[in-house]
C-alpha positions in Angstrom: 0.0 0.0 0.0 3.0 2.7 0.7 5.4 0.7 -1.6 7.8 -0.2 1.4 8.7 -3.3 3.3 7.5 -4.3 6.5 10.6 -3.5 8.2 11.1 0.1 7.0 7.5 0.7 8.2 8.6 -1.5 11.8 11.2 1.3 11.7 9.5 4.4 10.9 7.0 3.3 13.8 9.7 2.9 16.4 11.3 6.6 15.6 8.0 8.3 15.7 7.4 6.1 19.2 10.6 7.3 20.3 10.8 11.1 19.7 7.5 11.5 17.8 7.1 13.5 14.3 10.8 15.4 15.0 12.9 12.3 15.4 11.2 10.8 12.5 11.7 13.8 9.7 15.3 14.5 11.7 18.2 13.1 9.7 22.0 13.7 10.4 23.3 12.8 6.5 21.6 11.9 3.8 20.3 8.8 2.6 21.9 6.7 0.6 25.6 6.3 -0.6 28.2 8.3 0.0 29.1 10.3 -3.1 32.8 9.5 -4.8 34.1 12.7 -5.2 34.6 15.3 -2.4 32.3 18.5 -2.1 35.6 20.3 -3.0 36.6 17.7 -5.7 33.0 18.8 -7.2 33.5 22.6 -7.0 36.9 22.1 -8.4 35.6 19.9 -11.5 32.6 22.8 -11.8 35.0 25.6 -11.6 37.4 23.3 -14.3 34.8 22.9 -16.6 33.3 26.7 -16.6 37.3 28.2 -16.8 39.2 26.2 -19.2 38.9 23.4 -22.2 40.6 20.5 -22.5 42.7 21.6 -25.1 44.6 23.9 -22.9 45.4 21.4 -20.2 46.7 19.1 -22.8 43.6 16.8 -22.4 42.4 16.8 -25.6 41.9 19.3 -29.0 38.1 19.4 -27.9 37.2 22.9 -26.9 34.4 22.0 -24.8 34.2 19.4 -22.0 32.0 16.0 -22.6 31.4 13.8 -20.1 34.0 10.9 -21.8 36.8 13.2 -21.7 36.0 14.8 -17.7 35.8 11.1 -17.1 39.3 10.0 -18.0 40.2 13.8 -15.8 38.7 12.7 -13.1 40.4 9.3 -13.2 43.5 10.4 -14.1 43.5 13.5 -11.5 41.8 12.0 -8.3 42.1 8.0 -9.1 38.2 7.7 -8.8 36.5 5.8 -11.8 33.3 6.9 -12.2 30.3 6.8 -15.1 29.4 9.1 -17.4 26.5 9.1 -16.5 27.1 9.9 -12.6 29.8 12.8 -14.0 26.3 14.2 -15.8 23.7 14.1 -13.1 26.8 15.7 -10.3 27.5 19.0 -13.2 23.6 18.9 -12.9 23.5 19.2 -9.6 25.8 21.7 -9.4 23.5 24.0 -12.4 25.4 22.9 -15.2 23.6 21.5 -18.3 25.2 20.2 -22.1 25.1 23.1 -24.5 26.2 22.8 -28.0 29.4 25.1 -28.3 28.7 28.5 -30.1 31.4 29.4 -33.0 32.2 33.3 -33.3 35.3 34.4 -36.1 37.7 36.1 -34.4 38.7 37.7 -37.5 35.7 38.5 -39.8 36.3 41.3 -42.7 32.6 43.3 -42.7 33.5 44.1 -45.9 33.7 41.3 -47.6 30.8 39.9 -45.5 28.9 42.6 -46.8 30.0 41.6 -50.4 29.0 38.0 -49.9 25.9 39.1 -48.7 24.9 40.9 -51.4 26.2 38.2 -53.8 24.4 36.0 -51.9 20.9 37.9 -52.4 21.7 38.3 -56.1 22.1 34.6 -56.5 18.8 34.8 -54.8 16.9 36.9 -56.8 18.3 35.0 -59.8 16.8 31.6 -59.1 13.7 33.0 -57.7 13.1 34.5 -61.7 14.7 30.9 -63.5 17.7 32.0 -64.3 19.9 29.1 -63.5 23.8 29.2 -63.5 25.5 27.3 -66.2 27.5 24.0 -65.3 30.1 23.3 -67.9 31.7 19.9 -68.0 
């Protein structure tokens, strides 16, 4: 009916006997496992991942981190193995989310950006009225 065993609810009964609705909402840790990394492992990995690319710590020629190449960091770095998938839910937890990287030129002309344009919009134009450009072979 609650979807737990008969001994959790045994348990549950004997805390609230105890010390009543306090003792039995009052928890010291968390449940469940204790995580791999550190709290200042995590930060360290957020703070890695926000401030620098793999590329410039020799990791890889990516410029953005994935989870496959923080997983062989964090191996490498602290000796923990750890899954992918673990490495995504802990940069969630910590308000990170996948992005696809955005490309800006560092060096774009506006003048010859304004002349492609404008060949652009002729080609355009030119196809919109049937004109079609000549293939030779």
């Amino acid at each position: 009916m609650v979807n737990v065993c008969r001994q959790t609810v045994s348990h549950y009964v004997s805390l609230f006997n105890e010390g009543g609705l306090e003792l039995l909402l009052h928890r010291d840790v968390a449940p469940g496992r204790e995580p791999f990394l550190t709290e200042e492992q995590q930060e360290e990995i957020k703070h890695l991942v926000l401030t620098t690319t793999p590329a410039e710590l020799g990791w890889d020629i990516a410029s953005a981190w994935n989870t496959k190449i923080l997983q062989s960091y964090v191996h490498h770095r602290y000796g923990i193995s750890i899954s992918r998938e673990a490495l995504r839910k802990l940069l969630h937890r910590k308000g990170l989310s996948w992005t696809r990287p955005t490309y800006t030129l560092a060096k774009g002309d506006p003048d010859r950006q304004k002349n492609f344009e404008r060949q652009m919009d002729l080609i355009k134009k030119r196809n919109r009225f049937g004109f079609r450009p000549v293939v030779h072979r």
